[in-house]
Residue, then its C-alpha position, 0 to 999 in steps of 0.5 A: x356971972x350967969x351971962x359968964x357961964x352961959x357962954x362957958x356952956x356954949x363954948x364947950x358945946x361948940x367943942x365938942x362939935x368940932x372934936x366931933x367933926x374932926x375925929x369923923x373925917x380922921x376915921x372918913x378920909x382913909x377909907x375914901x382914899x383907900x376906896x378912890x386907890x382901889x378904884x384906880x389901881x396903879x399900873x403894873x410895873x413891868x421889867x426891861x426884860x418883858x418889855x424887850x420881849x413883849x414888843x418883839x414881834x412889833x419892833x420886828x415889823x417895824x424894822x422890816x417895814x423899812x426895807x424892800x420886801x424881796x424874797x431871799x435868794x437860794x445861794x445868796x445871802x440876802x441883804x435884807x433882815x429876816x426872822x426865819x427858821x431855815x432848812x436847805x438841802x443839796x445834792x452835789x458831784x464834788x471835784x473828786x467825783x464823789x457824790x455828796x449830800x448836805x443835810x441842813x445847809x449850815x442854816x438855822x435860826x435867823x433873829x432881829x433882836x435889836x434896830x438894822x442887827x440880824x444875827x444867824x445861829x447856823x445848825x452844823x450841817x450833816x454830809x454824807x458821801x459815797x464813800x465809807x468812813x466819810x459821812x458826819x457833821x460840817x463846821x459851825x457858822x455864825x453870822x452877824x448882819x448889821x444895815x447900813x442904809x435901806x427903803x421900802x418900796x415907796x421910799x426908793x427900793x434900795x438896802x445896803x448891809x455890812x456882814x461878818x461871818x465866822x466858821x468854827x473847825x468843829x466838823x468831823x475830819x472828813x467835812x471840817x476846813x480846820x481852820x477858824x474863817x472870818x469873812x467879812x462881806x459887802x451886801x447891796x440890793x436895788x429894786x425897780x417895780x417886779x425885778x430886783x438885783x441882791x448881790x455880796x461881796x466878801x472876803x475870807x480869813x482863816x486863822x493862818x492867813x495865807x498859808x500855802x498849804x490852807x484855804x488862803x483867802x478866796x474872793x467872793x462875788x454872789x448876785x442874785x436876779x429876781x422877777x415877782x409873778x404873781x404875787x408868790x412866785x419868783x423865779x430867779x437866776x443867780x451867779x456865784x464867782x470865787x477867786x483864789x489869789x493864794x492858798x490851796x487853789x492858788x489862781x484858781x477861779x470858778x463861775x457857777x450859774x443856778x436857774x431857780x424859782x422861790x414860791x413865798x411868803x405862802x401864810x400859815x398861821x399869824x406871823x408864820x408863813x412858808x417859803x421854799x425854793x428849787x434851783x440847780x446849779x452849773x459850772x461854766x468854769x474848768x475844774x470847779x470844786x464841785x458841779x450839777x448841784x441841785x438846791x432845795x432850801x426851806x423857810x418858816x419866816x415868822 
């Protein structure tokens, strides 16, 4: 018996221990995960949203990275995918014989938003002529690019895009087409060393088709020679061709020549540079729409 509750104290003895223990490491273990937690707090949840414009600028050099690194043509709409506030100007005598000035050029904000797209959101371009009552805004222009094919220069200096353009009759009545356009068009380029050659083919479809009496739907060639001086400067020579095979100017064609030059990518800041550009362009043909018409183009590429 005395043996009995010996161990009878003994056994409770040791269990009080362990209860001991147990409510110890109940207490301990919370506040050590809870420490360990704060010590390696997980990471941030980010949203689509902010990774889409976080990496902007990243995913943009990556998509440029994998086409040639031409400057872009004064007239001719460049093959290549470019992030770009754009402003041009032009001083133009017009078929009539009026003098006529184009503040802004239909350019505007140009965006890679996602891999080989490009979109361009063109600013309405304000004209003035001398003439009273005829000066105002030009029609809207989008336009939507989308490449095909390219390589830098180490991987075969070539880029073939897909456009579609489109043109809104929003114009005052002295400056508008009045009519919807939709011009899809063909680009290619190929480079070899300095030189390069950018060209686009395309045609456009007002809303009316081929009617008599409208634009009809005018054939469009545009090619663009290009040699790099030293490092910035690129002076080039530039052909322009439309053919009309219905519409308005019904047989019509016209050819124009613009020499010019194009300094650029001159840097700023970062990502920002400055790009500017001066050529003149001539008639070689009989009755153009317009002639003697000096280009001044402006670029914030970034």
């Amino acid at each position: 018996m005395k043996i009995t509750c010996q161990a009878f104290r003994r056994g409770s003895h040791s269990f009080r221990l362990l209860s001991s223990l147990a409510v110890l490491l109940a207490v301990a273990l919370p506040r050590g995960a809870a420490a360990q937690d704060a010590a390696n707090p997980a990471p941030p949840v980010s949203s689509p949203d902010e990774d889409y414009f976080g990496n902007w600028f990243a995913r943009v050099t990556k998509i440029q990275s994998e086409q040639p690194h031409w400057i872009t043509p004064l007239t001719t709409v460049t093959p290549r995918l470019e992030e770009e506030v754009r402003y041009d100007q032009s001083w133009e005598t017009t078929d009539s014989g009026y003098h006529l000035t184009s503040y802004g050029g239909g350019k505007g904000l140009e965006l890679i938003p996602i891999q080989n797209v490009e979109v361009i959101l063109g600013i309405p371009a304000y004209q003035t002529r001398n003439t009273p009552g005829t000066d105002g805004f030009a029609d809207d222009s989008f336009l939507l690019k989308y490449r095909l094919a390219s390589a830098n220069e180490e991987n075969g200096n070539y880029i073939v895009t897909a456009f579609l353009g489109l043109q809104a009759p929003t114009g005052s009545e002295q400056n508008t087409k009045h009519h919807y356009m939709v011009t899809p068009t063909i680009a290619f380029g190929k480079g070899w060393g300095h030189f390069d050659v950018q060209s686009t083919f395309g045609v456009t479809v007002p809303d009316d088709g081929t009617a008599t009496a409208g634009p009809g739907t005018p054939l469009v060639l545009n090619t663009a020679f290009q040699y790099r001086i030293v490092k910035v400067l690129w002076p080039e020579f530039e052909v322009n061709y439309t053919y009309w095979p219905d519409g308005e100017h019904d047989g019509k064609n016209q050819v124009f020549l613009t020499p010019g030059f194009i300094i650029g990518r001159l840097p700023i800041w970062e990502r920002l540079g400055l790009t500017i550009g001066l050529g003149y362009q001539v008639a070689v043909t009989g009755n153009p729409t317009y002639n003697h018409n000096v280009v001044l183009s402006a670029r914030l590429p970034f």
